[in-house]
ROGUBA-387784 format. One record per residue (C-alpha): residue number from 1; residue in three letters; x, y, z. Coordinates in nm, 2 decimals. Layout:
<nodes>
+-----+---------+--------+--------+--------+
: num : residuo :   east :  north :     up :
+-----+---------+--------+--------+--------+
: NUM :     ALA :      X :      Y :      Z :
...
+-----+---------+--------+--------+--------+
</nodes>
This chain:
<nodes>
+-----+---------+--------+--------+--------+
: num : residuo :   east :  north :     up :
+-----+---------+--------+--------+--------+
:   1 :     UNK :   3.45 :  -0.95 :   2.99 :
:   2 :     UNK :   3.14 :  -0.84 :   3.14 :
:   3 :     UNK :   3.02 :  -0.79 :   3.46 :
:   4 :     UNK :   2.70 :  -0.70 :   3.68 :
:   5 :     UNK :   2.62 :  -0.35 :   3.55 :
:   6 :     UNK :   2.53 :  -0.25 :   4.00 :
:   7 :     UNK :   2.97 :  -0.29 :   3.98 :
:   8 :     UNK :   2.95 :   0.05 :   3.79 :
:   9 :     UNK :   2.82 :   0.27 :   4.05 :
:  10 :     UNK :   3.00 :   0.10 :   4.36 :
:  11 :     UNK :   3.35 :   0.30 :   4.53 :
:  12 :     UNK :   3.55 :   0.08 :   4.65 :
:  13 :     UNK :   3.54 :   0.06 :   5.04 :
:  14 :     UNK :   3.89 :   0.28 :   5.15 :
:  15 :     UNK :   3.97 :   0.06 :   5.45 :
:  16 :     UNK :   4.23 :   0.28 :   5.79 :
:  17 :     UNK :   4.58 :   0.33 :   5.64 :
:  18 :     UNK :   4.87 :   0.02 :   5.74 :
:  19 :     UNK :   5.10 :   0.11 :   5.92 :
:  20 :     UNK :   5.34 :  -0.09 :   5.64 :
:  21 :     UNK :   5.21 :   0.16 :   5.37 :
:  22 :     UNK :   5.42 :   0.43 :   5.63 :
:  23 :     UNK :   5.74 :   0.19 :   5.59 :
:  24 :     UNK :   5.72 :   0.17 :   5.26 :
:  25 :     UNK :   5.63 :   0.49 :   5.11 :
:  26 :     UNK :   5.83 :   0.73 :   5.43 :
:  27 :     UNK :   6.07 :   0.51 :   5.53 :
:  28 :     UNK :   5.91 :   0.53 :   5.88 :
:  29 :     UNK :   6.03 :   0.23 :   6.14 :
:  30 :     UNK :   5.70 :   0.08 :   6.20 :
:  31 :     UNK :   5.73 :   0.11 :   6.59 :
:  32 :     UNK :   5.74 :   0.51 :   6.53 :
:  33 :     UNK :   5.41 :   0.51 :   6.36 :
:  34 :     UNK :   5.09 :   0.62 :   6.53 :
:  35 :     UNK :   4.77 :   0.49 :   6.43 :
:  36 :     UNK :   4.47 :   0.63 :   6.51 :
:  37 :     UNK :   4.25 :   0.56 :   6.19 :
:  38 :     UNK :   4.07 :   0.29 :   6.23 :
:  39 :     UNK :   3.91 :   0.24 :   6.60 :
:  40 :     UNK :   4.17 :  -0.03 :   6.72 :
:  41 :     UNK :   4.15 :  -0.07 :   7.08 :
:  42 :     UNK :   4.47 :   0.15 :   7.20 :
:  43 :     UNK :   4.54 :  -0.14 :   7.46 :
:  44 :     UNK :   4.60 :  -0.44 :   7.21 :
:  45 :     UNK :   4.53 :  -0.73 :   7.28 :
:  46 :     UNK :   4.41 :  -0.86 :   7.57 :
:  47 :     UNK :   4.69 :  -1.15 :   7.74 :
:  48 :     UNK :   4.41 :  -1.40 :   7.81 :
:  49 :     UNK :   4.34 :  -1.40 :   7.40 :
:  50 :     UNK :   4.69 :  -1.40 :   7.33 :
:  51 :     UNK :   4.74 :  -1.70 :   7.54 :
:  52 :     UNK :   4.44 :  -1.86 :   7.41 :
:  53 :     UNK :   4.64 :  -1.82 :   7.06 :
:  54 :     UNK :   4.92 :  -1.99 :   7.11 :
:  55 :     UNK :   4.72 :  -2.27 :   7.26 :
:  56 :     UNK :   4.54 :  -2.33 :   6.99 :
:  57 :     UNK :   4.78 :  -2.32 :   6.70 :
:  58 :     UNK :   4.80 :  -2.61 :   6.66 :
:  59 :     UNK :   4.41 :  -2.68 :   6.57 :
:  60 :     UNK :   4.46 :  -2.41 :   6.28 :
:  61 :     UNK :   4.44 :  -2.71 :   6.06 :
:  62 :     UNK :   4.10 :  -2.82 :   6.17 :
:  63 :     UNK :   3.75 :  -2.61 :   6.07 :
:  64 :     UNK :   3.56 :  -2.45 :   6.36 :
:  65 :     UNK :   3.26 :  -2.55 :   6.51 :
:  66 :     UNK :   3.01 :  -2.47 :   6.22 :
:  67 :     UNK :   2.74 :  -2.46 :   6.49 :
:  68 :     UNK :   2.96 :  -2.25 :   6.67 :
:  69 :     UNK :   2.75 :  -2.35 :   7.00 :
:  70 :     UNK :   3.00 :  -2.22 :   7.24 :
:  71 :     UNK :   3.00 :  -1.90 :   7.15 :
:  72 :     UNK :   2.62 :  -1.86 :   7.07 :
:  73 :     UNK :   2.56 :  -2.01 :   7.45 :
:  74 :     UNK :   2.80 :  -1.76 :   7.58 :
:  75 :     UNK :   2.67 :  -1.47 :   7.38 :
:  76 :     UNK :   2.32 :  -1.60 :   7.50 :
:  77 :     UNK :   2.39 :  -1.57 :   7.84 :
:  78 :     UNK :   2.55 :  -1.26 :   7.82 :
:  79 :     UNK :   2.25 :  -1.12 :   7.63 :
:  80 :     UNK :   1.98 :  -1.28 :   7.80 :
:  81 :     UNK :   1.83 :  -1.47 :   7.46 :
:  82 :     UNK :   1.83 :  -1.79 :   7.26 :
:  83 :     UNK :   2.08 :  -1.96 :   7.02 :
:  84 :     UNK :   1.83 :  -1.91 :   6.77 :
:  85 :     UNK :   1.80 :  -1.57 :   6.83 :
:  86 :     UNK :   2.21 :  -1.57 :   6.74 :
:  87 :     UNK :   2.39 :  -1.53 :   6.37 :
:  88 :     UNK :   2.79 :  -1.51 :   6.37 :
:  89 :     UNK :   2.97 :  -1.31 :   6.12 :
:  90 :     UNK :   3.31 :  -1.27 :   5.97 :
:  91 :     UNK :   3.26 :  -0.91 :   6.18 :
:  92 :     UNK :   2.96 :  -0.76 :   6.19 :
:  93 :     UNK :   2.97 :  -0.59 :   5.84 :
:  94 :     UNK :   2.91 :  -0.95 :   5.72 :
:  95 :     UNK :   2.55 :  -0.99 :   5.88 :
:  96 :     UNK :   2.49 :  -0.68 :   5.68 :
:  97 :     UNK :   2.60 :  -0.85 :   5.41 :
:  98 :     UNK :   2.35 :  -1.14 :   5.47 :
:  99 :     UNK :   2.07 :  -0.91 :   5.52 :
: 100 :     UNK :   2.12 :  -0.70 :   5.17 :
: 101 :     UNK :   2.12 :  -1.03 :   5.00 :
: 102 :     UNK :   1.81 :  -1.17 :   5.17 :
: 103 :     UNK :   1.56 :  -0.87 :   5.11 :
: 104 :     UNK :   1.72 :  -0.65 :   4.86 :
: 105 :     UNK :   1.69 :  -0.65 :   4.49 :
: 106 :     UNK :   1.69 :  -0.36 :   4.17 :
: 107 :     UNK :   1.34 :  -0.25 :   4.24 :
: 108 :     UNK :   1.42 :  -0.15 :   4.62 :
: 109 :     UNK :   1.57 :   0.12 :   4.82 :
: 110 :     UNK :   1.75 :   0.19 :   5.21 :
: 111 :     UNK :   1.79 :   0.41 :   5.42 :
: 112 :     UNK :   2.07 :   0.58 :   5.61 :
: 113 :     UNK :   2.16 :   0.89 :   5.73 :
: 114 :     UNK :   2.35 :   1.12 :   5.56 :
: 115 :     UNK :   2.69 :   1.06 :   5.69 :
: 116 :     UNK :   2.75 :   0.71 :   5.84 :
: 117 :     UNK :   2.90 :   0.34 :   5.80 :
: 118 :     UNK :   3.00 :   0.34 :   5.40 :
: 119 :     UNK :   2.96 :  -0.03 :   5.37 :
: 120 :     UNK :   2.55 :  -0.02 :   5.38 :
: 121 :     UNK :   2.53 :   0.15 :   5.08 :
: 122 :     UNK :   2.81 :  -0.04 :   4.93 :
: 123 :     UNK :   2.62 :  -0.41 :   4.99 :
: 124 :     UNK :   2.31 :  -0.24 :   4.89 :
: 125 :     UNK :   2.45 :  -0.12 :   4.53 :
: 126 :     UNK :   2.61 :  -0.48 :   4.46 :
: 127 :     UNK :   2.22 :  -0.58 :   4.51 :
: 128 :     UNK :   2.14 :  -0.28 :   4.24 :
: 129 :     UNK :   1.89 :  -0.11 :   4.50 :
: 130 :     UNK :   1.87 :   0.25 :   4.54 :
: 131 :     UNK :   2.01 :   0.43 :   4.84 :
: 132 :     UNK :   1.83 :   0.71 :   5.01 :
: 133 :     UNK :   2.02 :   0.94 :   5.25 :
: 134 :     UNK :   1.89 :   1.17 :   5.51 :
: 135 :     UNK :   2.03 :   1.55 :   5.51 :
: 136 :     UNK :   2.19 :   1.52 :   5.85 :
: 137 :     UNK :   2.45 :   1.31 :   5.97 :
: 138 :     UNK :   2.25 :   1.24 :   6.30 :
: 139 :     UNK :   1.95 :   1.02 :   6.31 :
: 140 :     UNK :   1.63 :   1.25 :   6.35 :
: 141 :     UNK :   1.34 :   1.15 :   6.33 :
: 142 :     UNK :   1.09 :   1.36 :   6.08 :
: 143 :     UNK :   1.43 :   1.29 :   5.82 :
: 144 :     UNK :   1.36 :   0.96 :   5.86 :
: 145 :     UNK :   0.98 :   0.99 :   5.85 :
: 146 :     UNK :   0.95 :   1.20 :   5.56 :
: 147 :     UNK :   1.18 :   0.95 :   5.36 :
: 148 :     UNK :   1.02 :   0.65 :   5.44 :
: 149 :     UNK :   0.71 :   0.77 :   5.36 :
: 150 :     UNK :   0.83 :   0.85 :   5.03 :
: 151 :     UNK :   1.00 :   0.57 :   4.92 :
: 152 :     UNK :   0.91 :   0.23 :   5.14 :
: 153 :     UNK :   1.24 :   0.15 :   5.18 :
: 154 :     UNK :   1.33 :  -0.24 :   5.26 :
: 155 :     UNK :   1.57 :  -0.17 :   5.49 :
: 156 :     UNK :   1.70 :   0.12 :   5.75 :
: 157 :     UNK :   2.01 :   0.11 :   5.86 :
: 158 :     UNK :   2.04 :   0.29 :   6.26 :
: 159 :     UNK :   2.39 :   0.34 :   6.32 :
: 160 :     UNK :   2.41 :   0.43 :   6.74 :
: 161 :     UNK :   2.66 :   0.52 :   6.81 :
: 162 :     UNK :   2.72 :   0.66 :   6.43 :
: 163 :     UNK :   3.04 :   0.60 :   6.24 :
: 164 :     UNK :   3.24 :   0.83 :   6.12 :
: 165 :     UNK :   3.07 :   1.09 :   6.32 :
: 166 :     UNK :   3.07 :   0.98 :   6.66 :
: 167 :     UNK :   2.69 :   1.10 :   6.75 :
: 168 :     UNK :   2.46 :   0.87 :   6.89 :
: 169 :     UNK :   2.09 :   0.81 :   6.91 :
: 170 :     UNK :   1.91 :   0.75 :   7.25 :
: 171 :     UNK :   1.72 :   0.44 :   7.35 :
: 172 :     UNK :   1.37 :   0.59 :   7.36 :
: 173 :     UNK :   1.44 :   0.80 :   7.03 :
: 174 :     UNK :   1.56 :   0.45 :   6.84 :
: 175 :     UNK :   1.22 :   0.28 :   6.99 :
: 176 :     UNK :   1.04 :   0.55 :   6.89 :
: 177 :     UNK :   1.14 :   0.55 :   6.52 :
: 178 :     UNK :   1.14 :   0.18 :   6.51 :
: 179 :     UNK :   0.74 :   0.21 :   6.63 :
: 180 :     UNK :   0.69 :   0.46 :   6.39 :
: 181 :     UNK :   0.82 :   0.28 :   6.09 :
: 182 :     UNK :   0.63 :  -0.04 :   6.15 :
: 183 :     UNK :   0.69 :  -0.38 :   6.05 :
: 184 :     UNK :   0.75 :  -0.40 :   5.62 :
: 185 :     UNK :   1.10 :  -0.31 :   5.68 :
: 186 :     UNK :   1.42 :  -0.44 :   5.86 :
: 187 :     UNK :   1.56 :  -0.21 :   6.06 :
: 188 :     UNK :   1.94 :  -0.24 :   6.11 :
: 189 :     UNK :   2.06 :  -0.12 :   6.48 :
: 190 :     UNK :   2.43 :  -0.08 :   6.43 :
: 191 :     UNK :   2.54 :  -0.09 :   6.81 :
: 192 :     UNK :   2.92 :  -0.14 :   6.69 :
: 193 :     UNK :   3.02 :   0.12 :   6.97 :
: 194 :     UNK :   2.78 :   0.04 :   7.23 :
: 195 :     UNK :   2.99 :  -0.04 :   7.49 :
: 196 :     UNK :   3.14 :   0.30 :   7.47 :
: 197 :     UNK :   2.79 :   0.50 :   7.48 :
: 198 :     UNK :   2.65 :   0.29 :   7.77 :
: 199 :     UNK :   2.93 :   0.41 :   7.95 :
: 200 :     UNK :   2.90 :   0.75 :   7.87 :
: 201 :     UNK :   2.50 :   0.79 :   7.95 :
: 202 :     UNK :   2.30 :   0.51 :   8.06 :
: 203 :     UNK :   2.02 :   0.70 :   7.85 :
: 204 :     UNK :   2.17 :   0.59 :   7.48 :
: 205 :     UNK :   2.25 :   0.22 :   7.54 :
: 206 :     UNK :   2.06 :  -0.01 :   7.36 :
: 207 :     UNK :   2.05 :  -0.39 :   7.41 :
: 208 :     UNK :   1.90 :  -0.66 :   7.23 :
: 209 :     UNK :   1.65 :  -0.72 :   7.44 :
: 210 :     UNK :   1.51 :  -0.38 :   7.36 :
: 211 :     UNK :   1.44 :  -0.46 :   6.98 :
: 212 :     UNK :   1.35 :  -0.84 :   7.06 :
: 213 :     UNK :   0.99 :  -0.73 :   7.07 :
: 214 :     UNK :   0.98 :  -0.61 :   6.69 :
: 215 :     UNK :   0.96 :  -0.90 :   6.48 :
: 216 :     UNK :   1.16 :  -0.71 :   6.17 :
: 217 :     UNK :   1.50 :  -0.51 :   6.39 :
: 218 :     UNK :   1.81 :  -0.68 :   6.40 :
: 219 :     UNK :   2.07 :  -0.59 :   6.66 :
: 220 :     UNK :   2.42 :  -0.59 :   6.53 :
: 221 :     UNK :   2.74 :  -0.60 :   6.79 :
: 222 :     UNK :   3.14 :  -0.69 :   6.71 :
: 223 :     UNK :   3.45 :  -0.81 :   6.92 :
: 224 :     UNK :   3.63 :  -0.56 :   6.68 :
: 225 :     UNK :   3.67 :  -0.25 :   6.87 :
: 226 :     UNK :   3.58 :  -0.26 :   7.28 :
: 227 :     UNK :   3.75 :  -0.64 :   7.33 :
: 228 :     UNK :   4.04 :  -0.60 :   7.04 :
: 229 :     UNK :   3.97 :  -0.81 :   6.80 :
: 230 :     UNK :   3.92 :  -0.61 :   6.46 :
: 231 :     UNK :   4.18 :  -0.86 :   6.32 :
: 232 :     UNK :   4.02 :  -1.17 :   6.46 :
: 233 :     UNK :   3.68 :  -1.05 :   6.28 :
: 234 :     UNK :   3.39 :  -1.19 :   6.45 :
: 235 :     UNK :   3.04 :  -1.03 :   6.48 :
: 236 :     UNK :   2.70 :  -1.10 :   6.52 :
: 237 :     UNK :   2.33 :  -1.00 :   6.48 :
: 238 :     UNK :   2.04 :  -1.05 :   6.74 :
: 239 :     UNK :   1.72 :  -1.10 :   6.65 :
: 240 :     UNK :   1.36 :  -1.29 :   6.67 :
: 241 :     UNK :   1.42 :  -1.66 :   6.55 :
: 242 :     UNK :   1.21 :  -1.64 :   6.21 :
: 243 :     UNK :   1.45 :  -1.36 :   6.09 :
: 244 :     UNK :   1.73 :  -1.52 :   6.18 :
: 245 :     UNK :   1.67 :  -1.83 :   6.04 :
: 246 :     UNK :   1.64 :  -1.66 :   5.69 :
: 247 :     UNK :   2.01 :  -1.50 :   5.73 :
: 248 :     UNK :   2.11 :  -1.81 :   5.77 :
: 249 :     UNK :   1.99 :  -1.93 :   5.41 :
: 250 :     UNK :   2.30 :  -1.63 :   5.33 :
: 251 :     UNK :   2.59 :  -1.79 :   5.59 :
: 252 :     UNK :   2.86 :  -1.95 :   5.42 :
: 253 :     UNK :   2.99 :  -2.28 :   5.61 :
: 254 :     UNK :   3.29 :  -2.21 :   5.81 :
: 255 :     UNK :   3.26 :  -1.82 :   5.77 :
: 256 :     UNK :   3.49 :  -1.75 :   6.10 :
: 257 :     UNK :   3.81 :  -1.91 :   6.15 :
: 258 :     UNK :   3.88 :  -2.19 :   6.42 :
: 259 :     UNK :   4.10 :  -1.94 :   6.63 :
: 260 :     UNK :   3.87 :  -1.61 :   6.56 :
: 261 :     UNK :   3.62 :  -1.84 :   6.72 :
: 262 :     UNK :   3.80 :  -1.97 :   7.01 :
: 263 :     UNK :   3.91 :  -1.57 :   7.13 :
: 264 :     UNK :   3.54 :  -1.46 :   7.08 :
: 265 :     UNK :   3.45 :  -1.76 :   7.34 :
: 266 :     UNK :   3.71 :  -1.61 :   7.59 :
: 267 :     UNK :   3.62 :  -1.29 :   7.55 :
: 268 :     UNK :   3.25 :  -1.34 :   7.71 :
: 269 :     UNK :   3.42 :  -1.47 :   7.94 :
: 270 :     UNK :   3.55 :  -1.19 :   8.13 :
: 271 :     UNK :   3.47 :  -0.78 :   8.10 :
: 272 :     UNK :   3.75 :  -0.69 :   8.26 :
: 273 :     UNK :   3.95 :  -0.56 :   7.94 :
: 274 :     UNK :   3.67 :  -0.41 :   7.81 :
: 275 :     UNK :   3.62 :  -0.23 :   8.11 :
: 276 :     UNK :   4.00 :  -0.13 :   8.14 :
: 277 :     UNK :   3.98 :   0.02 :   7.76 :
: 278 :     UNK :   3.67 :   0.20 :   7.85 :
: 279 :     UNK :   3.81 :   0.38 :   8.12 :
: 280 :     UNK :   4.14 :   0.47 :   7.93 :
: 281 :     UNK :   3.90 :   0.63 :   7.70 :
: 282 :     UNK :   3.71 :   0.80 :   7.89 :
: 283 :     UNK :   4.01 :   0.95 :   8.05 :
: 284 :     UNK :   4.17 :   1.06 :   7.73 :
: 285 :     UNK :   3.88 :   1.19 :   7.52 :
: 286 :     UNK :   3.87 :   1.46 :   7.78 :
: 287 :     UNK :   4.22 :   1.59 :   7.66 :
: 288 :     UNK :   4.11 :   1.59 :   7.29 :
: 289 :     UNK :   3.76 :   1.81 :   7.39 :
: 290 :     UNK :   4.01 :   2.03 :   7.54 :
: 291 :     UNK :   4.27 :   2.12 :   7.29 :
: 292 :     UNK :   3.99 :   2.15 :   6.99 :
: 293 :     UNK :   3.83 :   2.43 :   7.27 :
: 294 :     UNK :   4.18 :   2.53 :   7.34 :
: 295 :     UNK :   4.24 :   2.57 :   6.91 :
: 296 :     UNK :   3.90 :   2.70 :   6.83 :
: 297 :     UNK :   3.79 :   2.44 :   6.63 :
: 298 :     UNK :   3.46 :   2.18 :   6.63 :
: 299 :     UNK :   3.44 :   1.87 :   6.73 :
: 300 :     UNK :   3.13 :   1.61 :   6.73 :
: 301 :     UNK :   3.03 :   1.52 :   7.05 :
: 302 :     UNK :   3.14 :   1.17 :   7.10 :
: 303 :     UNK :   2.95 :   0.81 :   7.20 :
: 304 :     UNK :   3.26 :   0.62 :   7.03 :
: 305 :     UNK :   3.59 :   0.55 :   7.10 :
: 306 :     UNK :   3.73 :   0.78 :   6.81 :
: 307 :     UNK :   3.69 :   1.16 :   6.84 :
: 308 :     UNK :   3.54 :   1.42 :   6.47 :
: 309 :     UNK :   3.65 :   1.76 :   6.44 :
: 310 :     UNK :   3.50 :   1.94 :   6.19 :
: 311 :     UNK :   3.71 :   2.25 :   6.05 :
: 312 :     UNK :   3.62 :   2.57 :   5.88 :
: 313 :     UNK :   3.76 :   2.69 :   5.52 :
: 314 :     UNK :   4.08 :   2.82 :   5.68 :
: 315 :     UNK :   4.16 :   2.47 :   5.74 :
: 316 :     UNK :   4.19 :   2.17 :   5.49 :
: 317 :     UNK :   4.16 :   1.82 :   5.65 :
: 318 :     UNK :   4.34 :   1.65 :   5.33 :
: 319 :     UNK :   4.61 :   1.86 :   5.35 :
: 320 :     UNK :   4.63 :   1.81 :   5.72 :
: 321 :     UNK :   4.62 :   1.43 :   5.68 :
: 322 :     UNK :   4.81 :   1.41 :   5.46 :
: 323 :     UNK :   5.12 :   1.67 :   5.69 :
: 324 :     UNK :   5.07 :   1.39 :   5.98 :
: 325 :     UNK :   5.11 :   1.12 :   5.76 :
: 326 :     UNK :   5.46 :   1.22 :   5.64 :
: 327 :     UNK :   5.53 :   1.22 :   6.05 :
: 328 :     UNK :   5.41 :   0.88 :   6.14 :
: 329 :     UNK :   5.08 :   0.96 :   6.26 :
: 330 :     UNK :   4.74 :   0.82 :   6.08 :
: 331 :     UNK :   4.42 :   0.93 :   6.13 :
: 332 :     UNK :   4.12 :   0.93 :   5.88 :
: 333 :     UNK :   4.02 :   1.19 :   5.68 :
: 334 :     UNK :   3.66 :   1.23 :   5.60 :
: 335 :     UNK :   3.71 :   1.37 :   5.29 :
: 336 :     UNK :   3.56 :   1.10 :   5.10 :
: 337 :     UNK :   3.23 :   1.14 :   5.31 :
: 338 :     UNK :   3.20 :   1.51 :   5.23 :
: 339 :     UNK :   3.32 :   1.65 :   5.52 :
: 340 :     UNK :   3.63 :   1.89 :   5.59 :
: 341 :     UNK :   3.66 :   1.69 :   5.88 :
: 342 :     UNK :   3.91 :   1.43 :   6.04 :
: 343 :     UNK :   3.85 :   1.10 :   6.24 :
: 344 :     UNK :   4.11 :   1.03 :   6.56 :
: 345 :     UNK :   4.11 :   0.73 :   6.74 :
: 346 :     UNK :   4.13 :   0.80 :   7.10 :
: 347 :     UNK :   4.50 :   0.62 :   7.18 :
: 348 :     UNK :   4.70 :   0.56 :   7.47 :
: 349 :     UNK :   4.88 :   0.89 :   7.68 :
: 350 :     UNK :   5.18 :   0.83 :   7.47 :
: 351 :     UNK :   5.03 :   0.79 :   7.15 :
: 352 :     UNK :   4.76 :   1.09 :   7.21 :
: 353 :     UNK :   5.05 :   1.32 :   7.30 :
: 354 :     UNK :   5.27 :   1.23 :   7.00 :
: 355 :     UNK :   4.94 :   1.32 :   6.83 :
: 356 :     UNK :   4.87 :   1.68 :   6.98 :
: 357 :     UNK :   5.25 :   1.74 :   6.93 :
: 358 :     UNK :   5.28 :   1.68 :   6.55 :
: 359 :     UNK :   4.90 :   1.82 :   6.50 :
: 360 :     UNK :   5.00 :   2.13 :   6.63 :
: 361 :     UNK :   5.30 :   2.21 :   6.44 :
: 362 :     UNK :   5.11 :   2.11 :   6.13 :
: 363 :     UNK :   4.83 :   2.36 :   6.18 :
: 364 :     UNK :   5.10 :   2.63 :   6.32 :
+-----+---------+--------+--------+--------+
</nodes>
């Protein structure tokens, strides 16, 4: 059996750790785990989605709304734009999706920085174009420059705030870059996290309405992480009409469920929960800053609603993550990225001190 020779260079995305894989392999009761691996909002879900659920069970039989007009007039209104500014996604990984496959083929390239979301250059392989990393993790400019200038790439991929890392780009440095790039390629902004950095500093949000102006940027946003919904899996990508119109050639019909796209309805509704997980955050974070100052280590100033410290050689971030493991706690090692560095979710009081507790006495 063959298959497309671009399969032979492509690492299989490593998605959080379960908590059933604790249950199963440590014998862990699954209320006893901690997990802090994969950007879940700490909170849950919100009650107005849950009800919103169970009241539409029942419909789980019939296919959404493949226009999906409710939810494009409510994101519209909470954007300020246009339906046809408006493409939905099984998350927002799956606009990326529909963007490799419109542009990309074996005789082109991307561009990313050095450390950041794993799944552009994974679409961007299965399309057998080359992928072209900057040497720093954070989004500077002459790094981008210099490659672009080298290779043309079709696509750059601007992930603010950046995942894994937690950095994040400002507005005017985005805008700049985007200028400076021009209008041959797409430009990806990844604002998976925004909600968290235009909280922090007023100066590194970015809305669609900033990038509506360049004919080639698309604006990418999820109900994953600040409203709870990484398991209802909805996203989207803003941008002018003619662009999206193309993506849409790439849409499958029916790509979100009827109930993922009933919850991201209520969810425009009212930013009260997001608001209410924002502050949590901002409230916690402070206590991780404090105990990697307190243990001498690194961490990466964070825009996010995880937390990176970075060790030295007299610490091993496998071995580490793999010690909290064993004890019910799960947080993501960024091994696989090249970094002797670990990924934390910021969590609730409870879970964050279970955390420091067990994280202590591993290091000890």
């Amino acid at each position: 059996m063959k298959f497309n020779k671009a399969l032979k260079d492509i690492k299989i995305y490593e998605a959080g750790k379960p908590i059933e894989l604790l249950v199963r392999e440590f014998g862990i009761a699954a209320e006893d785990v901690v997990k802090l691996a994969s950007n879940e909002n700490p909170i849950g879900t919100n009650p107005a989605i849950s009800k919103v659920i169970r009241s539409n069970a029942d419909i789980a039989h019939l296919y959404p709304d493949d226009s999906m007009f409710e939810l494009k007039a409510a994101l519209s209104a909470k954007f300020d734009v246009q339906d046809e500014n408006i493409i939905i996604g099984a998350g927002s990984d799956q606009v990326l999706e529909f963007i490799s496959r419109a542009v990309l083929d074996e005789n082109s390239s991307v561009l990313m920085s050095g450390v950041t979301f794993a799944m552009y250059e994974i679409y961007a392989k299965q399309m057998g174009a080359k992928v072209l990393r900057t040497m720093s993790h954070e989004h500077k400019y002459d790094e981008f420059m210099e490659a672009y200038e080298m290779r043309k790439p079709k696509i750059v991929y601007i992930c603010t705030p950046n995942n894994p890392t937690g950095d994040a780009t400002s507005r005017d440095e985005v805008l700049k870059l985007i200028k400076a790039i021009g209008p041959e390629a797409i430009v990806v902004v990844d604002g998976a996290y925004m909600e968290y950095a235009a909280a922090k500093d007023k100066a590194y949000e970015i809305t669609p309405n900033d990038l509506m102006v360049f004919p080639n940027v698309i604006y990418l946003g999820t109900f994953s992480k600040a409203h709870g919904l990484g398991g209802m899996r909805v996203g989207y990508g803003i941008a002018q009409a003619e662009l999206i119109k193309e993506l849409h050639k790439m849409r499958p019909p029916f790509n979100i469920s009827t109930l993922s796209l009933c919850v991201a309805i209520e969810a425009c509704k009212d930013n009260s929960f997001v608001e209410e997980s924002i502050t949590l955050h901002q409230e916690q974070i402070k206590r991780y800053e404090a105990f990697a100052k307190d243990k001498g280590f690194k961490y990466i100033e964070s825009y996010t609603n995880f937390i990176t410290y970075i060790f030295d050689d007299n610490m091993d971030s496998t071995k580490i993550s793999d010690a909290l493991l064993k004890r019910g706690v799960i947080i993501r090692n960024l091994a696989s990225y090249g970094m002797n560095a670990m990924r934390i979710t910021i969590g609730t009081e409870k879970q964050n001190d279970i955390f420091f507790k067990h994280f202590s006495e591993v290091i000890a």
